[in-house]
C-alpha positions in Angstrom: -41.8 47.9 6.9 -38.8 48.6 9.1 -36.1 51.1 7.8 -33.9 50.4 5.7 -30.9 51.0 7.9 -31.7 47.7 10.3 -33.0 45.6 7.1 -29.6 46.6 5.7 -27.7 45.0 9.1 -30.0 42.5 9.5 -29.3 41.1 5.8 -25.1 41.8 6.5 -25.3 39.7 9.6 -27.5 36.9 8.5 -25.2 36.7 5.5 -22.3 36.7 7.6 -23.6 34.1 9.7 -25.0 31.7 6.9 -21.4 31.9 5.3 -19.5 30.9 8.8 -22.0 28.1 9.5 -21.6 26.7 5.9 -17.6 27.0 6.3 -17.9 25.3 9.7 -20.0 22.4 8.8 -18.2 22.0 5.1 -15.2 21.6 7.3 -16.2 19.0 9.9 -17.6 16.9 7.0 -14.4 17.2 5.2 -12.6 16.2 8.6 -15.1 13.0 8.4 -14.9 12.1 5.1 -10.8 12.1 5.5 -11.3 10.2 8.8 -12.9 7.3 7.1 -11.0 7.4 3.5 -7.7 7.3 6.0 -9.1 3.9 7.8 -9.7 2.0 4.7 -6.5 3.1 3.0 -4.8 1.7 5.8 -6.8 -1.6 5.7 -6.2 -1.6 2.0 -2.6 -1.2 3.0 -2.6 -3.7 5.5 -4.2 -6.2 3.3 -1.5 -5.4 0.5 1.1 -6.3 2.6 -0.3 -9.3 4.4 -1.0 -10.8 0.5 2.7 -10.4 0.0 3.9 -12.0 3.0 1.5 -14.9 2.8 2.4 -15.4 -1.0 6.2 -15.4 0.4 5.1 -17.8 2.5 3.8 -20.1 0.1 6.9 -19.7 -2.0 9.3 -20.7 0.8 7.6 -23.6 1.7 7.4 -24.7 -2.3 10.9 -23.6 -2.5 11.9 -26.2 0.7 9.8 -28.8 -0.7 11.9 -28.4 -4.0 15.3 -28.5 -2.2 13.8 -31.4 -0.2 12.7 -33.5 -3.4 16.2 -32.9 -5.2 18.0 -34.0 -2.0 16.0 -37.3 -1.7 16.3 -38.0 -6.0 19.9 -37.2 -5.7 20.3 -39.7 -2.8 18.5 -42.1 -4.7 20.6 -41.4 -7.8 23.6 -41.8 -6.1 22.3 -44.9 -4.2 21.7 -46.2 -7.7 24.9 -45.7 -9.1 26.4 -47.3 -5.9 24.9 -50.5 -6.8 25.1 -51.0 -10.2 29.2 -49.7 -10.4 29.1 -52.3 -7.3 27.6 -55.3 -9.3 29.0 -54.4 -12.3 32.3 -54.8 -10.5 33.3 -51.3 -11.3 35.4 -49.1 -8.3 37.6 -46.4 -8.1 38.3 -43.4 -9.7 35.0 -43.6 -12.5 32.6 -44.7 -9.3 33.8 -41.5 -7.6 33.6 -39.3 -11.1 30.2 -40.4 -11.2 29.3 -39.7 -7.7 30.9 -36.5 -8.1 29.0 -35.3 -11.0 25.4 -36.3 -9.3 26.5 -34.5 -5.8 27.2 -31.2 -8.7 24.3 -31.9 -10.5 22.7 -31.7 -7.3 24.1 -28.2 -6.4 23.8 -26.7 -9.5 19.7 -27.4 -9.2 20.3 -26.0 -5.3 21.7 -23.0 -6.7 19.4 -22.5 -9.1 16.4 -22.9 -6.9 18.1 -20.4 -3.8 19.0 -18.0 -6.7 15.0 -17.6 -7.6 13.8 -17.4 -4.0 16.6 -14.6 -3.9 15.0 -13.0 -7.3 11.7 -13.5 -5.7 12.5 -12.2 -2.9 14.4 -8.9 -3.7 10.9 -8.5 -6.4 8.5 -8.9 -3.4 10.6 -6.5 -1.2 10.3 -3.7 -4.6 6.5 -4.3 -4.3 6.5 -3.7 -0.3 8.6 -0.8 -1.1 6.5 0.4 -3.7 3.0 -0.6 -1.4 4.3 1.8 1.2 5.0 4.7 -1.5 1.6 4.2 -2.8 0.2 4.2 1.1 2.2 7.3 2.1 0.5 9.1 -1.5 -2.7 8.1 -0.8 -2.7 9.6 2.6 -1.5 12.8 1.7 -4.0 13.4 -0.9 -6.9 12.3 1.5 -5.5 14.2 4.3 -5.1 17.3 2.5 -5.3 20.8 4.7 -8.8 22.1 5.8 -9.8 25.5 5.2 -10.6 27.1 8.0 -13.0 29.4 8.1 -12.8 32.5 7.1 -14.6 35.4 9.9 -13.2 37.8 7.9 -14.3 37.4 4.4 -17.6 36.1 5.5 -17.8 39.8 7.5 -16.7 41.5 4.2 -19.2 39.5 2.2 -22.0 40.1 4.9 -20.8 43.9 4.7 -21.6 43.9 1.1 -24.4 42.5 1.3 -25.6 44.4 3.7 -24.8 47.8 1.4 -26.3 46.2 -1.5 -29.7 45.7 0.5 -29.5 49.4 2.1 -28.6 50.7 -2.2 -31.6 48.5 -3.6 -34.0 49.9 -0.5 -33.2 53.1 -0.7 -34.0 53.1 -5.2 
C-alpha cells in the first residue's frame, strides 16, 4: 500500500482531471447539439417564409384572374346593353345612365377585390413579421451561453477530495 499522502494527491488530481474532461466534453456536445438545432431552425424558417410567399403568389394570380373575369363580364354587359337600347331604339341620356352604372358596378367589385389583396396582404406581412420574432426566439434559446469550464472549482473539488481520502486513510 503506498502512503497515504500520494493516495491522497493521486485521488485530488484524478478528481480534478475527471471533472475538467467532463466540462470539456459536456461543452463541445452542447456546442454540437446548438450547431444542428440552429440549422434546422433556420430551414424551418426558411420554409415558413417561402409557404407565405408562394401562398401570396397564388392569391395574386387568383386575385388578377378575378379582375380579369369582371373586366370581360362587364364588357359583355355593357356590349349587351349597347344592343338592346340600340334595337329597342332607345339613346341618350338613359343609354349613358345605364352604361354608367355597369362601368361603377364594375369598380365597386375592382375595389372590393384590390381592398382584400390589401387585407391579405398587410395579414401575410404580420405573419412574416411574427415568423421572424419567432426565428430570432428560437435561436436565442438554442444558442444559449456555454459554461466554460471551470479549473478552478474542479481544483477545489479535487482538493477536497483529495483531503477526504488522506482523513478516511489516516481513521
Amino acid at each position: 500500500m503506498c502512503d497515504p499522502v500520494t493516495a491522497a494527491v493521486v485521488m485530488g488530481v484524478a478528481s480534478a482531471g475527471l471533472q475538467i474532461r467532463g466540462q470539456q466534453i459536456q461543452a463541445k456536445t452542447q456546442r454540437k447539439v446548438q450547431k444542428n438545432a440552429s440549422a434546422v431552425e433556420r430551414q424551418r424558417y426558411l420554409n415558413e417564409v417561402s409557404s407565405l410567399r408562394t401562398q401570396q403568389g397564388q392569391e395574386q394570380v387568383a386575385m388578377a384572374q378575378k379582375l380579369q373575369a369582371n373586366k370581360t363580364k362587364a364588357r359583355e354587359a355593357r356590349a349587351t346593353a349597347r344592343v338592346s337600347a340600340g334595337e329597342a331604339g332607345v339613346a341618350g341620356l338613359s343609354v349613358n345612365a345605364l352604361m354608367n352604372d355597369l362601368t361603377r358596378k364594375e369598380a365597386m367589385y375592382n375595389n372590393s377585390v384590390n381592398t382584400q389583396g390589401q387585407m391579405l396582404d398587410v395579414r401575410r406581412e404580420l405573419s412574416l413579421r411574427d415568423a421572424g420574432l419567432g426565428f430570432t426566439n428560437n435561436m436565442l434559446r438554442i444558442n444559449r451561453p456555454i459554461e466554460e469550464v471551470n479549473y478552478a472549482g474542479a481544483i477545489v473539488s479535487g482538493a477536497q477530495t483529495g483531503l477526504s481520502t488522506y482523513g478516511a486513510i489516516k481513521s
